[in-house]
N, C-alpha and C positions, 0 to 999 in steps of 0.2 A: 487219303494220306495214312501211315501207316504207324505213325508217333504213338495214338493212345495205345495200338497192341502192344506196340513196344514196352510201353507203360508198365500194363497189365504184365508182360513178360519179364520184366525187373521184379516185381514186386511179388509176383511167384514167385521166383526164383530165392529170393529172399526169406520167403514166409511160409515155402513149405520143404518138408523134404524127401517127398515122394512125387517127384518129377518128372519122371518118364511119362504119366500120362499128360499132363500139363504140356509137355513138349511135342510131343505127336499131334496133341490140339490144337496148339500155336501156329506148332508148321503149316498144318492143311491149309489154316486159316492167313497162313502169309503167304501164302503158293496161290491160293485162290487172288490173293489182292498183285498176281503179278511179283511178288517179295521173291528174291536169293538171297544167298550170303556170296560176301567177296572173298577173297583170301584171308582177309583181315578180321573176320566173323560179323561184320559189318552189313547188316541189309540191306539191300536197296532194290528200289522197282526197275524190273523189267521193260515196263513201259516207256523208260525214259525220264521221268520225275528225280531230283532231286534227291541223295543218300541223306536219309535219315539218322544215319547214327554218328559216330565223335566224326571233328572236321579230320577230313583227309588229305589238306593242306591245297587245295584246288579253289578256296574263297569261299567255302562253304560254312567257311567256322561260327559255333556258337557263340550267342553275343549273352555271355551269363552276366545278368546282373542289370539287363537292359529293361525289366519288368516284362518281357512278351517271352513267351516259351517258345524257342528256335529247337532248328533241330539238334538234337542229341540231347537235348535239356527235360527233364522232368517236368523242373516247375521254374519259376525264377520272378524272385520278390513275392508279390503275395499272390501270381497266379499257379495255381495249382492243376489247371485245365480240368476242372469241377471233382479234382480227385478230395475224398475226406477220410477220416479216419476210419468212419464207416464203411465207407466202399473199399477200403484194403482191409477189411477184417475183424476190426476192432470197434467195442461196443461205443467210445467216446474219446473225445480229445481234441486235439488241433495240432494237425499237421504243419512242419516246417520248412523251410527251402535252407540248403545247405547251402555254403560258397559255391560249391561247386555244382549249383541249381540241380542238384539230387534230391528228391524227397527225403525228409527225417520223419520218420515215426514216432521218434523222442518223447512227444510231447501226447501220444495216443496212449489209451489207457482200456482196460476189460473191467474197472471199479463195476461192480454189480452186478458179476456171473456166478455171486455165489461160494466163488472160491479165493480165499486169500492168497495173490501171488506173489511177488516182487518187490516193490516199495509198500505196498497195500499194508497196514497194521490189522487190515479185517476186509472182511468183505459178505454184507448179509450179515444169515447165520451163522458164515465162518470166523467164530473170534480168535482164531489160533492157538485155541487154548489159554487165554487166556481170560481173568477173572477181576474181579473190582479186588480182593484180597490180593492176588500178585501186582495191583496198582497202588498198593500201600495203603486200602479204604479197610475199614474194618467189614466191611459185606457188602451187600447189595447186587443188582440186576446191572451188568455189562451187556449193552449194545454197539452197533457199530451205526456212523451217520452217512450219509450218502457221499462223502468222501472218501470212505472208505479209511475212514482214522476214527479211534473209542468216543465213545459217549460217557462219559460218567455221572451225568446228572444224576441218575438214579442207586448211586453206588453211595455207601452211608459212611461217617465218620471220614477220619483226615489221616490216621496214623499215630493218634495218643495211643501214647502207653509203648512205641516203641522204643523209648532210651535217645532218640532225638528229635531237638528243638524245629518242628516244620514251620509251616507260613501261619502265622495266626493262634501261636502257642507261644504261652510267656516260660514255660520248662515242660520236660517230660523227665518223669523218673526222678533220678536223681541227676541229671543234667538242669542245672539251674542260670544257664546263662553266665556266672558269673556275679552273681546279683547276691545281696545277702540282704540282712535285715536292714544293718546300717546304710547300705545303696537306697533303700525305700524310704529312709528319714526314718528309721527306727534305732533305737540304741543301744541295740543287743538283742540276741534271743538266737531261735531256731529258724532258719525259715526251709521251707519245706515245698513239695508239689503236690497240687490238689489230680484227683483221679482224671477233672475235666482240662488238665496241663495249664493250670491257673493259678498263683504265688498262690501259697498256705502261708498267712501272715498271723495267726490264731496263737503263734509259737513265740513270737517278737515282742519286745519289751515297745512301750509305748511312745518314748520320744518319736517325735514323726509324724504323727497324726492331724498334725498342725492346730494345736491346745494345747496354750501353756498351761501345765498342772503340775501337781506335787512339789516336788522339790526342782522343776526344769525353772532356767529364769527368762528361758523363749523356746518358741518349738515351730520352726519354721520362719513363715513369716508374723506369726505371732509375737509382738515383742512385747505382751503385759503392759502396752502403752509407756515404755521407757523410752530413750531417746540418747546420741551421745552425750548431751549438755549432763543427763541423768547419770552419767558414767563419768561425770569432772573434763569435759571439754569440752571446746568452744564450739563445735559444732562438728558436721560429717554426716557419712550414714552406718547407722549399726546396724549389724547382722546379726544373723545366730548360726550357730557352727551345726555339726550331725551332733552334736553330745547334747545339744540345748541348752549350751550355754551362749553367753555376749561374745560375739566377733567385732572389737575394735579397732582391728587394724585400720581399718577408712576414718576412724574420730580424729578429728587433730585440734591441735591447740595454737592459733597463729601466734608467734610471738616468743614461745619458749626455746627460741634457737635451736628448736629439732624437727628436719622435715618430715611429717606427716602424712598420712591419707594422702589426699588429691592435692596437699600445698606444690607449689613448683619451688619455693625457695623460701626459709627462715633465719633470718640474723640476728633473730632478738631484738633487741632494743635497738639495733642497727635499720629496722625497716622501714621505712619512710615514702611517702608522698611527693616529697617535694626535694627531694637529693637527688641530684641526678645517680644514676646507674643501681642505686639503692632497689633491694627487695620491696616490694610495696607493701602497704601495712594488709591487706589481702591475701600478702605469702604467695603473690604470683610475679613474675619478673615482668620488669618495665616494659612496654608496648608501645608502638607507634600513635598518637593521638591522647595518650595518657597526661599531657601538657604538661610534663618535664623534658628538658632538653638534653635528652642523654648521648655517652658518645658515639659515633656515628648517624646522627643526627641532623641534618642540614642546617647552616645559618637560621636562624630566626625557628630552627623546629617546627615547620610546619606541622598541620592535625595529621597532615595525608602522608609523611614521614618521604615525601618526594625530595628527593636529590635532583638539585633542577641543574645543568650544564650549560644553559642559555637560554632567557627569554627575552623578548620584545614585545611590547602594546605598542610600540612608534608613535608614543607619546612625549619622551623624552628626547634628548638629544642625538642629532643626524650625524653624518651617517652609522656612529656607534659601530664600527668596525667595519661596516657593510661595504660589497666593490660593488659597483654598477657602471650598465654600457650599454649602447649598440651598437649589435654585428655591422648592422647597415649604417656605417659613417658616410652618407652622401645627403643628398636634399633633393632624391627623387619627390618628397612630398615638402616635407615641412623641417627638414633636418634631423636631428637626433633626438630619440627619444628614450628615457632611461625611468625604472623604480625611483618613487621617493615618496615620502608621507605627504600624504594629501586631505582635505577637510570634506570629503565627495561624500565617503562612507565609513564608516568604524563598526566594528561590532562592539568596540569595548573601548569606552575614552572619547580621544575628540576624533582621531588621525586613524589613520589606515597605511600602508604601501600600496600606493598606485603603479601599475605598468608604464603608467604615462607621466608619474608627478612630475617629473622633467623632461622640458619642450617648453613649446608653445600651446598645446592644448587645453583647455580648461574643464572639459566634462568626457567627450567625447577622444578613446585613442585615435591614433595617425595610420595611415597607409605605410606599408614596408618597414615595419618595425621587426628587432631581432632586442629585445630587451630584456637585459638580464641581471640579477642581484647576486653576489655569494655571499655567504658568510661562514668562518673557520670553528670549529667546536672542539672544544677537545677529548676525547673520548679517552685519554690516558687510563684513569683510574676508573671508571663506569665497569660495573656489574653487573650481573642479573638482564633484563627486559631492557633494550635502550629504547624509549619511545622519541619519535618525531611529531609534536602534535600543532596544526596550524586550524584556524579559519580561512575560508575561502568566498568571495564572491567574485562570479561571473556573468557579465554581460556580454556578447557577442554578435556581430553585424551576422554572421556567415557561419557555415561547417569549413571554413579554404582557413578560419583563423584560430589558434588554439593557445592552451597555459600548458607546460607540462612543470612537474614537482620532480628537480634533477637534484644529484650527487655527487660526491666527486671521493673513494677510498682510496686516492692515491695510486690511482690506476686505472685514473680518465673517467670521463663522464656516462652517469647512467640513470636513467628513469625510474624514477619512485611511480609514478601515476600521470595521466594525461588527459586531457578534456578540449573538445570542440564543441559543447555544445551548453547554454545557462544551465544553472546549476537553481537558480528559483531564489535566491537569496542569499545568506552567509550559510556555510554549511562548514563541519566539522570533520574535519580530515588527521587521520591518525596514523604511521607506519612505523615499524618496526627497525629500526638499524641496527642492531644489536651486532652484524657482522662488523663496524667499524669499530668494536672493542679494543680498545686499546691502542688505536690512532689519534695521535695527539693533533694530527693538523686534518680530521674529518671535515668535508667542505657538504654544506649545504644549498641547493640552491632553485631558486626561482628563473621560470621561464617563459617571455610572450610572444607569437609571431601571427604578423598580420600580413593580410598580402594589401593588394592593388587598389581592389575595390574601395566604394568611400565607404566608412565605416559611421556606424550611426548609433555605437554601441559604447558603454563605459571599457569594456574590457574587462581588466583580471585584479581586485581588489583583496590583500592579503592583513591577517592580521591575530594579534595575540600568538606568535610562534613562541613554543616552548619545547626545549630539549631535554630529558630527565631520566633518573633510573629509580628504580626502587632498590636497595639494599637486600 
């Protein structure tokens, strides 16, 4: 097959430009292999075999990109047909397949012939003339590494003393950063560049040094063991300025009807513990759990400062607003069966809401139950986080029976969460309604369904539901 000459015939073609001999040697050597050209410059065997060069529309066509080299293809994906950057010429590298399964060169390289070519910054002994001095060093011996890019290890200094600030220089010259004496915590003076581009502070008056001395009355964090009490307030934190003197802005004094340092609020004689809405004698504003019952504050001021919207232990009195039912009104088993407080299980109290409390069953639910609770919330006024927070216990005969935790936004019924299977005890369930904001008839609601089977199982035990926001 006559693909590699071909090969080889590309890549002359390419790589030199004195061709006529290369071409007369090709020829003989395609003429021996039976090779012509067509009309189209296209060669093919004589013999009969298959045109080797682009498809000529006859089914022959190259499959570029199919990882195998077809004919008219160079290379295609990573096979190369053991071509490398060596064998076309070149001292190293790694050859590439183009789109169009052409060999790329791109990637081949002459790095250490000695002579600096092309991307090369050197190559060998050839530095291009260039020196550790034209790299900004103050002297030293330039090499070049087997990448054929500088070495400088051996080249000396960094470029002090040329008028700019490089890596690892605090000034040069007279380029100072912007820095003075006062920047350094000194209080005056000269400051200056030392030869090895290192602050000259020799010049600078001594504030700064962090020693209270002389006539300074702090010098850094040095405060002479003073304090704000020391400076006629009730407390804070003192500093000291660049001049080394007291920084008391942060000193405050709770009480003197002037806010202060860190106070959040002072009303003098106005501040109080136990007034509602009142500064507190701390000079910081009332907080939730402070056990004043300030306004916007829920009944009774709870510590947790929760704004409760509805809760039940169903320990109290039935049904407290609650609708209940079931879908299934017939007496396929044992008639109807509906939620109601039952003495079975409680997490908290004596009672709980049972699936089952109403019927006739005493422990165990019923077959073909559809039993369901709601209850209206109002979400008018609720801000912030609306939380839905219940207890849960499940007992279950089956996977065929299940609880789901429904809703109703005034625009039909939807799924909070769902369960088929025990839950291991009372467990603590919490969601988010915060989209019923400002729905004054938001429905909540519980849901049981059993099928056929007998049922050998408590069911779905509910309790402690609380509706709340935080402010």
């Amino acid at each position: 097959m006559a693909t590699p000459i071909l090969l080889v015939f590309r890549h002359e073609i390419r790589r030199s430009r004195h061709l006529i001999p290369t071409l007369l040697a090709l020829g003989l050597v395609l003429a021996a292999n039976g090779c012509v050209f067509d009309q189209s410059g296209a060669p093919y065997d004589v013999t009969g075999d298959a045109t080797v060069g682009p498809d000529t529309g006859d089914g022959g066509a190259a499959l570029c990109g199919n990882g195998t080299i077809d004919q008219g293809e160079d290379c295609d994906g990573d096979e190369f047909d053991n071509q490398t950057c060596g064998s076309l010429g070149f001292l190293g590298g790694e050859l590439t397949c183009a789109a169009d399964c052409l060999i790329s060169t791109a990637g081949c390289s002459n790095c250490g012939n000695d002579q600096q070519e092309e991307d090369e910054h050197c190559d060998g002994v050839d530095l291009a003339g260039q020196t550790c001095v034209g790299l900004g060093f103050d002297g030293g011996n330039l090499s070049c590494g087997p990448d054929c890019t500088f070495e400088t290890n051996l080249c000396t200094g960094s470029g002090c003393g040329d008028g700019v600030i490089d890596v690892g220089e605090e000034c040069d010259g007279i380029d100072l950063g912007g820095s003075t004496c006062a920047s350094l915590w000194h209080d005056g003076g000269n400051l200056v560049c030392a030869a090895d581009c290192t602050f000259d502070v020799s010049d600078c008056t001594d504030c700064g040094d962090g020693v209270a001395e002389g006539n300074e009355a702090c010098d850094q964090a040095d405060l002479a063991g003073r304090d704000c009490v020391d400076e006629g307030f009730e407390g804070g934190s003192l500093t000291c300025d660049l001049n080394c003197a007291f920084d008391t802005t942060s000193c405050a004094t709770c009480g003197n009807n002037q806010i202060e340092g860190s106070e959040e609020c002072d009303d003098g004689g106005a501040n109080s513990n136990t007034v509602p809405d009142a500064c507190r004698m701390s000079c910081t504003h009332p907080t939730c759990g402070d056990g004043v019952c300030d306004t916007g504050d829920p009944s009774g001021c709870p510590q947790d400062c929760r704004v409760i919207l509805f809760a039940d232990d169903f320990d109290g009195a039935w049904p407290n607003g609650w609708s209940t039912g079931d879908n299934l009104e017939h007496s396929y088993e044992s008639g109807v069966d509906t939620w109601e407080p039952a003495t079975n299980a409680a997490h908290s109290g004596t009672y709980s809401l049972w699936c089952a409390g109403e019927g006739n069953q005493s422990s165990n639910y019923d077959n073909y139950m559809e039993s369901w609770a709601v209850h209206t919330v109002d979400l008018s006024f609720a801000t912030g986080t609306i939380h839905y927070d219940l207890w849960l216990w499940l007992d279950l005969h089956n996977d065929f029976d299940y609880f789901v935790v429904t809703y109703n936004n005034s625009s039909g019924w939807g799924n909070l969460e769902s369960f088929d299977a025990d839950n291991g005890g009372w467990t603590h369930l919490s969601y988010d309604i915060s989209f019923g904001a400002g729905n004054p008839n938001f429905q909540i609601g519980l849901y049981f369904d059993s099928n056929f089977t007998n049922n050998s199982g408590h069911g779905a035990y509910v309790d402690d539901i609380v509706v709340w926001y935080q402010p």
